[in-house]
DOBA-633912 format. One record per residue (C-alpha): residue number from 0; x, y, z. Coordinates in Angstrom, 1 decimal. Example, Ala and Ser with C-alpha at 12.3 -4.5 7.8 and 13.67 -1.06 7.14 Angstrom:
# residues 2
<rec><nr>0</nr><c1>12.3</c1><c2>-4.5</c2><c3>7.8</c3></rec>
<rec><nr>1</nr><c1>13.7</c1><c2>-1.1</c2><c3>7.1</c3></rec>
END
This chain:
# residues 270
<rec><nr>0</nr><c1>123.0</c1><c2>104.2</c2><c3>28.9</c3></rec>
<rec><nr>1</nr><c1>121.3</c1><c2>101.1</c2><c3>28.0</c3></rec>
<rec><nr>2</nr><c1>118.3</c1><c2>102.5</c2><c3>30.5</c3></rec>
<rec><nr>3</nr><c1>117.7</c1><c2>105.1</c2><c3>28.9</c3></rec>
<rec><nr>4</nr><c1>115.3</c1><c2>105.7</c2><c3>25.7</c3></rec>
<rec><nr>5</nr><c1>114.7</c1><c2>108.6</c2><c3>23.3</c3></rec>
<rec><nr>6</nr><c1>112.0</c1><c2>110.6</c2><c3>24.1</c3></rec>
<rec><nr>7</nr><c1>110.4</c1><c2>112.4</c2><c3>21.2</c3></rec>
<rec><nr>8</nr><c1>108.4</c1><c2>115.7</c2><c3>21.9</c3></rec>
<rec><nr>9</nr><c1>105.5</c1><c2>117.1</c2><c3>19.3</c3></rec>
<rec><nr>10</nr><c1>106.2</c1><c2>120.6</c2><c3>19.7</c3></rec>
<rec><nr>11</nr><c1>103.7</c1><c2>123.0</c2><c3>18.7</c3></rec>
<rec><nr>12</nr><c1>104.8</c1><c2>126.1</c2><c3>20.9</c3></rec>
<rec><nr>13</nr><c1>105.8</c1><c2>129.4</c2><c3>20.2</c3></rec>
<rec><nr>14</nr><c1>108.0</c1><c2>129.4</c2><c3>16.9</c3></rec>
<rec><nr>15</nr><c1>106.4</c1><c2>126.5</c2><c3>15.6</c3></rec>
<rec><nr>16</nr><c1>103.0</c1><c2>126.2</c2><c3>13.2</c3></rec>
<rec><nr>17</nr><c1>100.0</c1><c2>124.1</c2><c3>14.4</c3></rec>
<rec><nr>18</nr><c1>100.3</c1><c2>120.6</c2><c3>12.5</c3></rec>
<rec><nr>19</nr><c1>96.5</c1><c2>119.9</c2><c3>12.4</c3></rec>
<rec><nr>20</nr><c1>94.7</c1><c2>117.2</c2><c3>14.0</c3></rec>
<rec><nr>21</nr><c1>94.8</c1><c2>114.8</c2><c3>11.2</c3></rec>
<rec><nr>22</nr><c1>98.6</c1><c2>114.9</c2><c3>11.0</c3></rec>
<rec><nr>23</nr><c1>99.3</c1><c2>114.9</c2><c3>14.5</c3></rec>
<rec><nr>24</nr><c1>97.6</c1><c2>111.7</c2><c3>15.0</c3></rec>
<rec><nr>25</nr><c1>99.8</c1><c2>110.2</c2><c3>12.1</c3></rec>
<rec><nr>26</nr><c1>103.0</c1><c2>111.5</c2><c3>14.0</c3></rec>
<rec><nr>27</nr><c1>101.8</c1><c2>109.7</c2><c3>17.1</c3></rec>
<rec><nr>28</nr><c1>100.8</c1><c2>107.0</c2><c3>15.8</c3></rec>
<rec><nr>29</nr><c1>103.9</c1><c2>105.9</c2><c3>13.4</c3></rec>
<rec><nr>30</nr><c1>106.5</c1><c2>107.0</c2><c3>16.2</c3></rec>
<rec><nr>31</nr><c1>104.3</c1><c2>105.2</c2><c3>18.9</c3></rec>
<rec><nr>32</nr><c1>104.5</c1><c2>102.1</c2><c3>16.6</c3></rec>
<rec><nr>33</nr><c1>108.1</c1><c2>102.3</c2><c3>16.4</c3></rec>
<rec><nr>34</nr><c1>108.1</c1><c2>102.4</c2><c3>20.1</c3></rec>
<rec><nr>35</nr><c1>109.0</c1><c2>105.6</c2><c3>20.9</c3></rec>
<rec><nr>36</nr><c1>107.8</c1><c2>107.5</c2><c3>24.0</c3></rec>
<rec><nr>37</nr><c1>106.0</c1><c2>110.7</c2><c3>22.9</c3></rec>
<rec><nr>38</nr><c1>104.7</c1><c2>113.6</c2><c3>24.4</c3></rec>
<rec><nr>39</nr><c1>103.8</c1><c2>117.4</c2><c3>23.6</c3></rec>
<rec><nr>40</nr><c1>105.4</c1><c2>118.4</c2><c3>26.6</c3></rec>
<rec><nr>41</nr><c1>109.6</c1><c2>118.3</c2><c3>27.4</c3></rec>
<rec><nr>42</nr><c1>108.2</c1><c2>118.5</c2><c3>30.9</c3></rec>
<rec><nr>43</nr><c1>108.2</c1><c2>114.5</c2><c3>30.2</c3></rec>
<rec><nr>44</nr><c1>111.1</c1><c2>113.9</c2><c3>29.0</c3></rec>
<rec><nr>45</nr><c1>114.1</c1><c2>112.4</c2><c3>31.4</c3></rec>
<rec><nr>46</nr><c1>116.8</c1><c2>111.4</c2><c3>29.2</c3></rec>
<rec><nr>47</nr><c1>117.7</c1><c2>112.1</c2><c3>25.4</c3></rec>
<rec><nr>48</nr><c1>115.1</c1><c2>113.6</c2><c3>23.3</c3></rec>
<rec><nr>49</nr><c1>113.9</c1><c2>114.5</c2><c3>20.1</c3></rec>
<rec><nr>50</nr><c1>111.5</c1><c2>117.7</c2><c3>19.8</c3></rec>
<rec><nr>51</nr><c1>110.3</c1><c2>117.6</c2><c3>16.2</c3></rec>
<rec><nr>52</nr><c1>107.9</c1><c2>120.9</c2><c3>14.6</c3></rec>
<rec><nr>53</nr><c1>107.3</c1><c2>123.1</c2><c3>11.8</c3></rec>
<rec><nr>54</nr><c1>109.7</c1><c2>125.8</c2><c3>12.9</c3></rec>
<rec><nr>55</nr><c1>109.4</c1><c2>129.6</c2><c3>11.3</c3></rec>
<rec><nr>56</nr><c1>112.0</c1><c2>130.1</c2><c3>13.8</c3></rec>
<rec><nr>57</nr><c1>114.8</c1><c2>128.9</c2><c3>15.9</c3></rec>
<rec><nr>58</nr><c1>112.2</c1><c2>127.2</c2><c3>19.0</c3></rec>
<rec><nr>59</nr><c1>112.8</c1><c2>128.5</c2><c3>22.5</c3></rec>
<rec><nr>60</nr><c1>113.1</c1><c2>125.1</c2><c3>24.1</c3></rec>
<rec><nr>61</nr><c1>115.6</c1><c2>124.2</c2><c3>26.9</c3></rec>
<rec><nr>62</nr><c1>117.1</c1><c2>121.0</c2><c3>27.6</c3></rec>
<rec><nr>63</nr><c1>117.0</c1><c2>119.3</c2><c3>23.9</c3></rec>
<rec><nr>64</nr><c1>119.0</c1><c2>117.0</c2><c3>22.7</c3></rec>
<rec><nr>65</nr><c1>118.0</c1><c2>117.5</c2><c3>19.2</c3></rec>
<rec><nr>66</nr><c1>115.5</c1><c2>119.3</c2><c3>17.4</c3></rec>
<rec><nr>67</nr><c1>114.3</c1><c2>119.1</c2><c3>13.5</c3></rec>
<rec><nr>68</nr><c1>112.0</c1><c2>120.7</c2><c3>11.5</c3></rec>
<rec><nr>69</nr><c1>109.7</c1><c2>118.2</c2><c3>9.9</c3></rec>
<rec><nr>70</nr><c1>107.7</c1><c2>120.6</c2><c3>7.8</c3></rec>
<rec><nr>71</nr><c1>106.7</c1><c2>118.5</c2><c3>4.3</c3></rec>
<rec><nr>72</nr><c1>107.8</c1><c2>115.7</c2><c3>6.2</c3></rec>
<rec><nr>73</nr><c1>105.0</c1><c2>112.6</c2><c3>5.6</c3></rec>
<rec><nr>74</nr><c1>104.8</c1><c2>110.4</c2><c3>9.2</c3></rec>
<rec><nr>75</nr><c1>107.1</c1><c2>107.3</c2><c3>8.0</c3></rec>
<rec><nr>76</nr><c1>109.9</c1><c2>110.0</c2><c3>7.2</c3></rec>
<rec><nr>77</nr><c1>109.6</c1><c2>111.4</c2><c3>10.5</c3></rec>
<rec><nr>78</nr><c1>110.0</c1><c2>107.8</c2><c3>11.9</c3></rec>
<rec><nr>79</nr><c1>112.6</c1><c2>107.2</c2><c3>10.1</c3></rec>
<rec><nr>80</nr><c1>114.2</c1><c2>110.1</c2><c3>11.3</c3></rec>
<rec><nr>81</nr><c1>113.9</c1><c2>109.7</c2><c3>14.8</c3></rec>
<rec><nr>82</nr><c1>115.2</c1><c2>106.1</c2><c3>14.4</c3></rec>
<rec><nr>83</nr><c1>118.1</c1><c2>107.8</c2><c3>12.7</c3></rec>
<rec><nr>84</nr><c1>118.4</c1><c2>110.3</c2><c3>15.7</c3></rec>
<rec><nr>85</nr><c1>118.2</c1><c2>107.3</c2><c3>18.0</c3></rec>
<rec><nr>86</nr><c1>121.0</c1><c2>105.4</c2><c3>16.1</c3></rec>
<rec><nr>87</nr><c1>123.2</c1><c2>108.8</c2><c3>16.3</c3></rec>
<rec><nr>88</nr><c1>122.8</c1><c2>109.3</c2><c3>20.0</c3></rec>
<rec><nr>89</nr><c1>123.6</c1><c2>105.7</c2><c3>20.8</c3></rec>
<rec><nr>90</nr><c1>120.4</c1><c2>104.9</c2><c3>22.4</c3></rec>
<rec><nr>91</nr><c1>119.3</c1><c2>101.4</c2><c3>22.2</c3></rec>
<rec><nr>92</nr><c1>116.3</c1><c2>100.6</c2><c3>20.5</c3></rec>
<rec><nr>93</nr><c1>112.8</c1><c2>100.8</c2><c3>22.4</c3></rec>
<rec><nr>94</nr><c1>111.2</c1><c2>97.7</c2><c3>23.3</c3></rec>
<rec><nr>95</nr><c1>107.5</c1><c2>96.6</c2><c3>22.1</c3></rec>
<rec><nr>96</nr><c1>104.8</c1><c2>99.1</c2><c3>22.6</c3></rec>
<rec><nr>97</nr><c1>101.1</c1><c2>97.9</c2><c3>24.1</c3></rec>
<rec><nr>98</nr><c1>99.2</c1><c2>99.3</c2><c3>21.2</c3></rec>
<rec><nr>99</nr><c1>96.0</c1><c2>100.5</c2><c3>23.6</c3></rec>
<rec><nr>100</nr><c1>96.5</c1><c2>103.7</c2><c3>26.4</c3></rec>
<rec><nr>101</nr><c1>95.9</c1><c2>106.6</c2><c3>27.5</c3></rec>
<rec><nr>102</nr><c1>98.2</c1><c2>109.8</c2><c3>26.1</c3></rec>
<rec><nr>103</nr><c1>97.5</c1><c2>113.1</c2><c3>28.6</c3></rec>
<rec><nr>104</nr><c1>96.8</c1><c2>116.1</c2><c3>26.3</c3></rec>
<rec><nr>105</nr><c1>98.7</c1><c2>118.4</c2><c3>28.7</c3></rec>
<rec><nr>106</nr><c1>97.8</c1><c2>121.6</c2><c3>26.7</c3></rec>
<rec><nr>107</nr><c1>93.9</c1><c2>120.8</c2><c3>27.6</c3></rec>
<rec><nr>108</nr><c1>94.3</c1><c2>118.6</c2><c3>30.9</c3></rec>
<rec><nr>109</nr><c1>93.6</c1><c2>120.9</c2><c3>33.8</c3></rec>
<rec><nr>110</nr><c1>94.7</c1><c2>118.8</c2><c3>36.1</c3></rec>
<rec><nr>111</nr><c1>90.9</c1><c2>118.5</c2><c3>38.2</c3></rec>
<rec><nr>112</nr><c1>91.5</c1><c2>114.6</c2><c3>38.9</c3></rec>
<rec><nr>113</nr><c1>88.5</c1><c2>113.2</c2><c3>37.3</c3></rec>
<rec><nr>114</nr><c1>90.2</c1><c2>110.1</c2><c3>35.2</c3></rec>
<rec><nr>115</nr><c1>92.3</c1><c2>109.4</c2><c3>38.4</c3></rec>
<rec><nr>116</nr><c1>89.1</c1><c2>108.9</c2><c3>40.2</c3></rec>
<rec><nr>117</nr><c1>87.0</c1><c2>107.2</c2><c3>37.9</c3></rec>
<rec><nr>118</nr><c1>89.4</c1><c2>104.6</c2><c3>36.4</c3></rec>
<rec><nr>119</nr><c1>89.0</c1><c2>101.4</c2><c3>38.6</c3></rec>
<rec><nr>120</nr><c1>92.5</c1><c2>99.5</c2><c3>36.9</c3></rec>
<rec><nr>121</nr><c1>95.0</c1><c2>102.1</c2><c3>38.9</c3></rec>
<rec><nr>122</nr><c1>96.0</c1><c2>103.2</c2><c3>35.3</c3></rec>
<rec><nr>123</nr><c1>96.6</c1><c2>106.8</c2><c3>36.5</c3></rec>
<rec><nr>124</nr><c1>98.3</c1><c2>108.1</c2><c3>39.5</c3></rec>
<rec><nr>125</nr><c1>100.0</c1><c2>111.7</c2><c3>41.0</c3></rec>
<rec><nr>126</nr><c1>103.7</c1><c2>112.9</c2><c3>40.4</c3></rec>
<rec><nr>127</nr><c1>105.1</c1><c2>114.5</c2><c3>43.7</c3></rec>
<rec><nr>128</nr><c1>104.4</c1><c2>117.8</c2><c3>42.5</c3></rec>
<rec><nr>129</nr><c1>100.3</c1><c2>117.0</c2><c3>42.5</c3></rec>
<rec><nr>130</nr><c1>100.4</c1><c2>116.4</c2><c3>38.7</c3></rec>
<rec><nr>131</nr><c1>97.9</c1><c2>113.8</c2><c3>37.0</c3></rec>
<rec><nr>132</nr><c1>100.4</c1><c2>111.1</c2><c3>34.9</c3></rec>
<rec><nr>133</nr><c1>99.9</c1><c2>107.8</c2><c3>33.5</c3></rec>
<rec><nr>134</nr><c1>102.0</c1><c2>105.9</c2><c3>35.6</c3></rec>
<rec><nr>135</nr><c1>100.9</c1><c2>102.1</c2><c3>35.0</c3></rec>
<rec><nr>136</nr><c1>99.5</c1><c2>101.8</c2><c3>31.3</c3></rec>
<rec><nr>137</nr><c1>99.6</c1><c2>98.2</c2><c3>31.0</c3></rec>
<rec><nr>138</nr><c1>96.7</c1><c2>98.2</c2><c3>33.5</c3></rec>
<rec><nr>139</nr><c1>95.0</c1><c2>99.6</c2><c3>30.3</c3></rec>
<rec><nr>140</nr><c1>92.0</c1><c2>97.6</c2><c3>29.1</c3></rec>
<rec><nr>141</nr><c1>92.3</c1><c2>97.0</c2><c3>25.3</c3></rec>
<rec><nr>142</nr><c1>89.7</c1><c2>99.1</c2><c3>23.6</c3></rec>
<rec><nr>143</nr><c1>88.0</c1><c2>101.1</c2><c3>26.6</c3></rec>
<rec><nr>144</nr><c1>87.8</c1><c2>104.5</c2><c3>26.1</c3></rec>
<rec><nr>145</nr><c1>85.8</c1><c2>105.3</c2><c3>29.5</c3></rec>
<rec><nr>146</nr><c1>88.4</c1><c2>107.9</c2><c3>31.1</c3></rec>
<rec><nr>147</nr><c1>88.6</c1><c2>110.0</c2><c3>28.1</c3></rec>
<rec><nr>148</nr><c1>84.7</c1><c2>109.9</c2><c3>28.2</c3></rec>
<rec><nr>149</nr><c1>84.4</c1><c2>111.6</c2><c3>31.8</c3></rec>
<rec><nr>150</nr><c1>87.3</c1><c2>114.4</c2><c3>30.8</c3></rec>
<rec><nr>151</nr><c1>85.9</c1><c2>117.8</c2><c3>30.8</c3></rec>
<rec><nr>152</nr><c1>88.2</c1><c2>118.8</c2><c3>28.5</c3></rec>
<rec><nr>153</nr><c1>88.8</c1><c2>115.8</c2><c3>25.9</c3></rec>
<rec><nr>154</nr><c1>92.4</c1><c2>115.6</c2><c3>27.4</c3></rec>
<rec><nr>155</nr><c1>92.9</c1><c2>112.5</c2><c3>27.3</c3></rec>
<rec><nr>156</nr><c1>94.2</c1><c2>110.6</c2><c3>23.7</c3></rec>
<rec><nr>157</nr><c1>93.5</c1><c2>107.4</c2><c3>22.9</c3></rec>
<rec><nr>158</nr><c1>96.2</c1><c2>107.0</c2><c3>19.3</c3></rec>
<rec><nr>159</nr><c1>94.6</c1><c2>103.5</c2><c3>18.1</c3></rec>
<rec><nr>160</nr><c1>90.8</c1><c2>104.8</c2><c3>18.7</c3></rec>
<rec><nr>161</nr><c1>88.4</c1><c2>105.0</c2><c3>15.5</c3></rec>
<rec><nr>162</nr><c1>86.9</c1><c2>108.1</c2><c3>16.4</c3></rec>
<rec><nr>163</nr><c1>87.8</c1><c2>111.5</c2><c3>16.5</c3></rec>
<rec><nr>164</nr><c1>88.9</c1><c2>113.5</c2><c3>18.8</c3></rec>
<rec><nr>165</nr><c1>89.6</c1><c2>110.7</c2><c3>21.3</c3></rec>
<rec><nr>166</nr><c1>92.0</c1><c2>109.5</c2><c3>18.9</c3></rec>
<rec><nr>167</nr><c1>93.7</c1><c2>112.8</c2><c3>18.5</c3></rec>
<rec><nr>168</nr><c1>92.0</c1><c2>114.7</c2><c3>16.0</c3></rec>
<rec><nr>169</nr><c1>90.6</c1><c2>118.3</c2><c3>16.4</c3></rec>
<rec><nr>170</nr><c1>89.0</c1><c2>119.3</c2><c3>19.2</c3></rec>
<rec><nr>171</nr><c1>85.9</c1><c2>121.9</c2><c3>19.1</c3></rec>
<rec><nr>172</nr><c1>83.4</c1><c2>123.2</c2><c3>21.0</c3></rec>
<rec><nr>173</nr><c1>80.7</c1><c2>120.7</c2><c3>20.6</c3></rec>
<rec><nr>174</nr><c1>83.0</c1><c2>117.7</c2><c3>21.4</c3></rec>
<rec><nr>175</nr><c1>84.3</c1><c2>119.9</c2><c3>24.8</c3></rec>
<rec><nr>176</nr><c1>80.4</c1><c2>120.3</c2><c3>25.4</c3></rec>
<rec><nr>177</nr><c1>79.2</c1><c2>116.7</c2><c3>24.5</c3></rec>
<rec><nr>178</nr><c1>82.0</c1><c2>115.1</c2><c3>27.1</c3></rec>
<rec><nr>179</nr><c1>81.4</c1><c2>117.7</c2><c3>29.7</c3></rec>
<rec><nr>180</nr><c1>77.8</c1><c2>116.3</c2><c3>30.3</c3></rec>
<rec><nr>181</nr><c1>79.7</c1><c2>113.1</c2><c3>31.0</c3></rec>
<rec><nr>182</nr><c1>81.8</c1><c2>114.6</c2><c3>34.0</c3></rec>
<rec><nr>183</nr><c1>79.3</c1><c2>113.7</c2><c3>36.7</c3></rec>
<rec><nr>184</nr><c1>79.5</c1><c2>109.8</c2><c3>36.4</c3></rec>
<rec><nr>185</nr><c1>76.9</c1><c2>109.2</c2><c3>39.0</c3></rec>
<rec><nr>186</nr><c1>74.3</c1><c2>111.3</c2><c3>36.6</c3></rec>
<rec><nr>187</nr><c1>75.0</c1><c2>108.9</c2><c3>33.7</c3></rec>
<rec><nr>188</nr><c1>73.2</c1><c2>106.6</c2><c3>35.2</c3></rec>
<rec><nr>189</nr><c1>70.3</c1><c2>108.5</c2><c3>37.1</c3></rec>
<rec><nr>190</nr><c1>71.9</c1><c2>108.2</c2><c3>40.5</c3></rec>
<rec><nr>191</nr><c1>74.6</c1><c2>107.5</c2><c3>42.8</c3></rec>
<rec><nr>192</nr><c1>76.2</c1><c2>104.8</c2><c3>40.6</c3></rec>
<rec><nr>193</nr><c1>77.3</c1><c2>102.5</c2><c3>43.4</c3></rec>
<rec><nr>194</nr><c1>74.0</c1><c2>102.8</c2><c3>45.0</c3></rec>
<rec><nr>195</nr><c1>72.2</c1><c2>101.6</c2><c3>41.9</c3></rec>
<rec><nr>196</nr><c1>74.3</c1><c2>98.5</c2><c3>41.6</c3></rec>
<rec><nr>197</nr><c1>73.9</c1><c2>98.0</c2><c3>45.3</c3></rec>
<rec><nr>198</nr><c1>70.4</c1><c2>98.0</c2><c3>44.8</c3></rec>
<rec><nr>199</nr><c1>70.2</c1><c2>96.5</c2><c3>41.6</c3></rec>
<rec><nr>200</nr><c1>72.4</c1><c2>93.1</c2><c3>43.0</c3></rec>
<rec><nr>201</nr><c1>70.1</c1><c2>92.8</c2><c3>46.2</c3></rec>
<rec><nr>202</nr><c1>67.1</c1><c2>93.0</c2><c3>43.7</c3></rec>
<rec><nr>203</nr><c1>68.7</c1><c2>90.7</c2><c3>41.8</c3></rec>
<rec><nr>204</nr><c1>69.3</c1><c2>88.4</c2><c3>44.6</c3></rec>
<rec><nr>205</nr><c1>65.7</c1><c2>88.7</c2><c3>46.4</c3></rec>
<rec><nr>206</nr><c1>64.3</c1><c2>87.4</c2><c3>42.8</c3></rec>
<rec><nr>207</nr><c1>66.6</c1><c2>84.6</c2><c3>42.4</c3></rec>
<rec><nr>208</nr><c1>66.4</c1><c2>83.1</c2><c3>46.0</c3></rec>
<rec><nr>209</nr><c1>62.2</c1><c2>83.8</c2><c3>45.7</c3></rec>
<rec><nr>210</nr><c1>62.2</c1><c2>82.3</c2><c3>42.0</c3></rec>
<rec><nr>211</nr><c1>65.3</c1><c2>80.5</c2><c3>41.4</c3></rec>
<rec><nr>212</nr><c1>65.2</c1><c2>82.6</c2><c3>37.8</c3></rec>
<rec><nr>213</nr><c1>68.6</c1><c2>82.3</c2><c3>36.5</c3></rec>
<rec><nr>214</nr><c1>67.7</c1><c2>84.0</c2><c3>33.3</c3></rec>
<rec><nr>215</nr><c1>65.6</c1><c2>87.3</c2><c3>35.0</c3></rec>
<rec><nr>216</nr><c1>69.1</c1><c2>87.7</c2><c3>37.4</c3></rec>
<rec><nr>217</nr><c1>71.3</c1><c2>87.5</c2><c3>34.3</c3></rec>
<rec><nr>218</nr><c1>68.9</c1><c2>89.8</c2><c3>32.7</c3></rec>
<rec><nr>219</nr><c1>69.4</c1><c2>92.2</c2><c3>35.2</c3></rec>
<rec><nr>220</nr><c1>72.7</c1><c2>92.4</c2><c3>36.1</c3></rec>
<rec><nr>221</nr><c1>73.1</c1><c2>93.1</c2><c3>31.6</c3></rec>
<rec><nr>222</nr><c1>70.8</c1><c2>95.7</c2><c3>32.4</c3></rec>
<rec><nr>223</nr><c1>73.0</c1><c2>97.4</c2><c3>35.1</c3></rec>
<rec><nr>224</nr><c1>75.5</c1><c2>97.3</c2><c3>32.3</c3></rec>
<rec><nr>225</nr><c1>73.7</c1><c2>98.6</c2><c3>29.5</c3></rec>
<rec><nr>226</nr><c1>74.5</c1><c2>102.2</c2><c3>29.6</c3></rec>
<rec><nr>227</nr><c1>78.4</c1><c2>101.9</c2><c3>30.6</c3></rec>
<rec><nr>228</nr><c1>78.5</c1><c2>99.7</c2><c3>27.3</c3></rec>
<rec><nr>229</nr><c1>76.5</c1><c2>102.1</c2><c3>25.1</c3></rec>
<rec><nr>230</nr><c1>77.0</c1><c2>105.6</c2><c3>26.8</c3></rec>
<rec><nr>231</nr><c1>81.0</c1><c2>105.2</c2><c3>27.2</c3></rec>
<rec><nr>232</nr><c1>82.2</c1><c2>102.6</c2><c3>24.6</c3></rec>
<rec><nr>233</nr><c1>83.2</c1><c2>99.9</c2><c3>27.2</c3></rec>
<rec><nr>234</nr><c1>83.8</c1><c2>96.9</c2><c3>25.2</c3></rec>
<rec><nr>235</nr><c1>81.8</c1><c2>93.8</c2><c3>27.0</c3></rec>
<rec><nr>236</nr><c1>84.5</c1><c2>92.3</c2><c3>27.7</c3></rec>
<rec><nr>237</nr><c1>86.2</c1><c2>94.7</c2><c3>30.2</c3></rec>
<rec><nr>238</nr><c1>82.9</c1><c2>94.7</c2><c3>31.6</c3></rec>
<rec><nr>239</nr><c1>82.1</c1><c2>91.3</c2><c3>32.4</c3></rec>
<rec><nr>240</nr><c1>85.6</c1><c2>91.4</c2><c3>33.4</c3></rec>
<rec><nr>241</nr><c1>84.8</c1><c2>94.4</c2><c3>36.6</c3></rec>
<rec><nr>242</nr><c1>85.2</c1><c2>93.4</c2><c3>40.3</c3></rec>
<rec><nr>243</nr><c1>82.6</c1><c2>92.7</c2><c3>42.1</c3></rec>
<rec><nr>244</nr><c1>80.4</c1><c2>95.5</c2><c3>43.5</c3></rec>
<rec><nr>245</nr><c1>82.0</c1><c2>96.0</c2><c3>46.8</c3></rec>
<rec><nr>246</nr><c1>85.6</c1><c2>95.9</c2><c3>45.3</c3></rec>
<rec><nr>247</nr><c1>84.5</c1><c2>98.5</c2><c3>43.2</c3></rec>
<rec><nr>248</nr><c1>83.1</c1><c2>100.4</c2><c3>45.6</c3></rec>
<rec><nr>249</nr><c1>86.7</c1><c2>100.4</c2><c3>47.9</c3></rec>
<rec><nr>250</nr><c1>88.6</c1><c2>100.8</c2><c3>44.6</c3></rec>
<rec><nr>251</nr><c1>86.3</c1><c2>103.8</c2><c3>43.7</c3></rec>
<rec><nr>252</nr><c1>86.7</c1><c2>105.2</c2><c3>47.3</c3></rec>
<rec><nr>253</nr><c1>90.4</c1><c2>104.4</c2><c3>47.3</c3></rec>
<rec><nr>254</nr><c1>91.2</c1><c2>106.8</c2><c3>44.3</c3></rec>
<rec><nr>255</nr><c1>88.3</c1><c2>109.2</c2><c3>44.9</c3></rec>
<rec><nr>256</nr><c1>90.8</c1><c2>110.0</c2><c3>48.3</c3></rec>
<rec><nr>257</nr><c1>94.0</c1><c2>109.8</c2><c3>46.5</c3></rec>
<rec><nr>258</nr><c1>92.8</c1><c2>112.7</c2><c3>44.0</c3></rec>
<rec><nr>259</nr><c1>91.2</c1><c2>114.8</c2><c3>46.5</c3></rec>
<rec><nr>260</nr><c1>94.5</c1><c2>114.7</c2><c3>48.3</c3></rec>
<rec><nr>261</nr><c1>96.3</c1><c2>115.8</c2><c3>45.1</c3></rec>
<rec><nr>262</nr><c1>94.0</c1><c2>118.8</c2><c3>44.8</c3></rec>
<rec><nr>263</nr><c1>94.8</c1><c2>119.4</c2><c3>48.2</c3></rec>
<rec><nr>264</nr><c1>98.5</c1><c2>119.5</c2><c3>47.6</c3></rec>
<rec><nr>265</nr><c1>99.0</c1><c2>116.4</c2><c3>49.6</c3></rec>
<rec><nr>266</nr><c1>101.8</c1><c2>113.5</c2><c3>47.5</c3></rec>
<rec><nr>267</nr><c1>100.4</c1><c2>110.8</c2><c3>46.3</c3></rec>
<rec><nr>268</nr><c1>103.4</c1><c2>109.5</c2><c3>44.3</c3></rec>
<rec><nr>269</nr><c1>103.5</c1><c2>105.8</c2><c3>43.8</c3></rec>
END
């Protein structure tokens, strides 16, 4: 038993009233900061769990533990009454949460791979039915945003974020529009990305072995960076923390292969 923790499930289904982004993100965050695992989806959930809603109606949910209506509820009373639930069930309290990644908005997420392929800190990986999970969030860089940037569908929830909808707020059709011109990652920087900071680095080189300029090659390789930083939200930090080009290059390549042979129905659980 000691293995197992509460799972707590935002349910918004059939028999159950939209909460509203504002208040969802509350939810998530004070039961997130309690430590609680939670999803909108009881596909997640592998042990006890807790599906909380504004119910007009008895919810057509299988394989609850408990369910409660929450309607009127403010977001600390709903924490405390999932500790309550926790204390009930006998389930031992959940350990310290890493306040920064990604939550999979499984309602929006059409499964197309993109996050899997573009994040280069194995943060994301494939369940054995082909479905995109976050399997290793501690891989999470504090404070990047960058997969929820290339989502087509503004799937993917960042709960401690400062902006909307990244950080679960409403999502409408100008947001779906603005991150869908993100998608193709090799656009956002006029070209093949790799290829630029191929050629950018042997640019860089040629200069600094003709002029021994150590300020013109710093100046460039900030340049390279420029539009990650700006475009996507990547802190500086996580970016003067990247591999080197090549290793992003093979990391890149690596799960480029391991999402096209998700989409193709082949296992790529980890």
């Amino acid at each position: 038993m000691s293995s197992l923790k509460l799972q707590v499930v935002i349910y918004e289904g059939a028999g159950a009233a939209q909460l509203g982004g504002e208040t969802r993100a509350e939810l998530f965050r004070a039961l997130l900061e309690r430590g609680y695992p939670v999803s909108t989806s009881l596909a997640s959930a592998s042990g006890p769990s807790l599906v909380l809603g504004r119910f007009h109606e008895p919810p057509a949910v299988n394989g609850a533990t408990h369910i409660h209506n929450i309607d009127g509820l403010a977001a600390s009373d709903v924490a405390a009454l999932a500790d309550q639930v926790r204390e009930e069930a006998a389930v031992p309290a959940p350990g310290a949460w890493k306040p920064w990644f990604p939550v999979i908005d499984y309602k929006r997420c059409t499964n197309c791979m993109q996050c899997l392929s573009f994040c280069l800190f194995d943060v994301y990986g494939v369940s054995g039915d082909g479905k995109i999970q976050v399997q290793n969030q501690s891989n999470c860089k504090t404070d990047c945003p960058a997969c929820s940037r290339v989502c087509p569908e503004v799937a993917i929830l960042f709960p401690k974020y400062r902006h909307g909808p990244i950080h679960g707020g409403e999502v409408n059709t100008d947001d779906v529009r603005r991150e869908s011109m993100k998608v193709d990652i090799s656009a956002l920087l006029g070209g093949d990305i790799y290829s630029a900071l191929r050629d950018r680095s042997a640019k860089a080189k040629s200069r600094f072995s003709k002029e021994r300029d150590e300020e013109r090659a710093l100046k460039e390789r900030l340049n390279c960076l420029h539009k990650l930083q700006t475009e996507m939200d990547v802190p500086a930090e996580v970016l003067a923390a990247l591999p080197s080009v090549d290793e992003i290059r093979a990391r890149a390549e690596a799960a480029k292969a391991r999402a096209q042979a998700a989409l193709a129905g082949g296992s790529t659980e980890t």
